[in-house]
C-alpha positions as CSV (number, residue, x, y, z in Angstrom):
1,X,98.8,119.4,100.5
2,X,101.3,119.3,98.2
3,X,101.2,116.8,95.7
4,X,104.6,114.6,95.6
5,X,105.5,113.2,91.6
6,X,107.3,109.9,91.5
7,X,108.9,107.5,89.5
8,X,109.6,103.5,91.0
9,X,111.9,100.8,89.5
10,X,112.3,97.3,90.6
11,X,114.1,94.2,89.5
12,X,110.8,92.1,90.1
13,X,107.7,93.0,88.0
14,X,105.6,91.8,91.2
15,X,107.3,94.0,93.6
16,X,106.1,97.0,91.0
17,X,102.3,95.7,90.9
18,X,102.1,95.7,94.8
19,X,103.9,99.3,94.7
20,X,100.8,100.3,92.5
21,X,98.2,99.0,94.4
22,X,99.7,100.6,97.7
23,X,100.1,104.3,96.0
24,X,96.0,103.8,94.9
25,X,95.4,105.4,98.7
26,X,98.5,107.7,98.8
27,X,96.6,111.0,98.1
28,X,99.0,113.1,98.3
29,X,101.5,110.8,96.0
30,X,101.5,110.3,92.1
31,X,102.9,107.7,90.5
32,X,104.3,108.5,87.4
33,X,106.8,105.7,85.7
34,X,107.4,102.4,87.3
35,X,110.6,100.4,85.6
36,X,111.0,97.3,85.8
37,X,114.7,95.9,85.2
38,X,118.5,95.9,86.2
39,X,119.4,99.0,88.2
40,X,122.4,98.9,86.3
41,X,121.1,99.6,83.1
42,X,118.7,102.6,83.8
43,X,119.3,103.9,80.6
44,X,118.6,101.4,78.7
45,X,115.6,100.9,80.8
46,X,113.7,104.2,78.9
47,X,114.9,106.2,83.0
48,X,116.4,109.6,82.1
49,X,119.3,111.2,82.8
50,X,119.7,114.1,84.4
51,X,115.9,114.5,85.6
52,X,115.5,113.5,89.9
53,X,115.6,115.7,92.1
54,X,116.6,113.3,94.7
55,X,116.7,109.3,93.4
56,X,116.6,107.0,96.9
57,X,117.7,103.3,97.2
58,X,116.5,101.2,100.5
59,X,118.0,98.3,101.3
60,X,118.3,97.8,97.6
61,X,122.1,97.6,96.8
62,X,122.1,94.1,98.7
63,X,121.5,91.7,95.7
64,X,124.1,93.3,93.5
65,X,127.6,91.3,92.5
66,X,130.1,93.6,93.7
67,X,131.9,94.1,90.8
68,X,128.7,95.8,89.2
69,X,127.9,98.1,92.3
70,X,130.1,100.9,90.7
71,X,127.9,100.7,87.5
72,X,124.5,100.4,89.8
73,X,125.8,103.5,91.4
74,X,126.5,105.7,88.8
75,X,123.5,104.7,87.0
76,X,121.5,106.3,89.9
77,X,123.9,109.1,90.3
78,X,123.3,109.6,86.2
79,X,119.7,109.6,86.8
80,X,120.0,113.5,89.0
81,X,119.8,116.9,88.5
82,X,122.8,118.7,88.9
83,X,123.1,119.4,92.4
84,X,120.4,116.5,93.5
85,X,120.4,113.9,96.1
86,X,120.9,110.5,96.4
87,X,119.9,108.8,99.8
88,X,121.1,105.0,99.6
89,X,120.0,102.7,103.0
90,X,122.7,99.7,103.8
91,X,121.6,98.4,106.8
92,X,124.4,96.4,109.3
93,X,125.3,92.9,109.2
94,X,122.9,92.8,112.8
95,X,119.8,94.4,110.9
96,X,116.8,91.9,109.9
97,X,117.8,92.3,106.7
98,X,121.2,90.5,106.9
99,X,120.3,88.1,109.8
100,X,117.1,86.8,109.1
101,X,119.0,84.5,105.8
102,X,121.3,83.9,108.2
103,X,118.5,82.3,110.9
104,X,116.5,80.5,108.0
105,X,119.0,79.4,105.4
106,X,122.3,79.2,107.5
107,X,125.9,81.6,107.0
């Protein structure tokens, strides 16, 4: 029973209070930081560098102009430990995540 120390960021200050009140009944999970702000500027956000152990992104790459992605993800990759790990899910253009815009908004 091991417990597991975590840090959160989001772009959407809501998205962070439901992440709260969902880790209230995670016993074996505590929540440390939660940021709130552009995953490209991490620093500036108070996030330190050189600190995860592993730093994870899901699904969360999506909303970000290409020409910043290079900044997003070297702002995460900043973020580790030498020799840490960064797990980033991209799902595929015939996931829920890319069709269901498609099926309510059109193209």
């Amino acid at each position: 029973d091991r417990m597991v120390s975590t840090d959160f960021m989001d772009l959407c200050k809501d998205s962070i209070a439901v992440l709260r009140k969902r880790t209230e009944v995670l016993n074996n999970l505590r929540l440390n930081e939660c940021y709130v702000g552009d995953l490209c500027n991490l620093g500036e956000l108070g996030v330190p560098s050189l600190t995860y152990d592993v730093i994870v992104n899901m699904h969360g790459l999506y909303g970000i102009d290409c020409a910043k992605l290079p900044l997003a993800l070297q702002a995460m990759h900043d973020a580790l430990k030498p020799g840490g790990t960064m797990v980033i899910a991209i799902a595929t253009d015939k996931s829920p995540y890319q069709q269901v815009p498609i099926h309510c908004f059109g193209s």
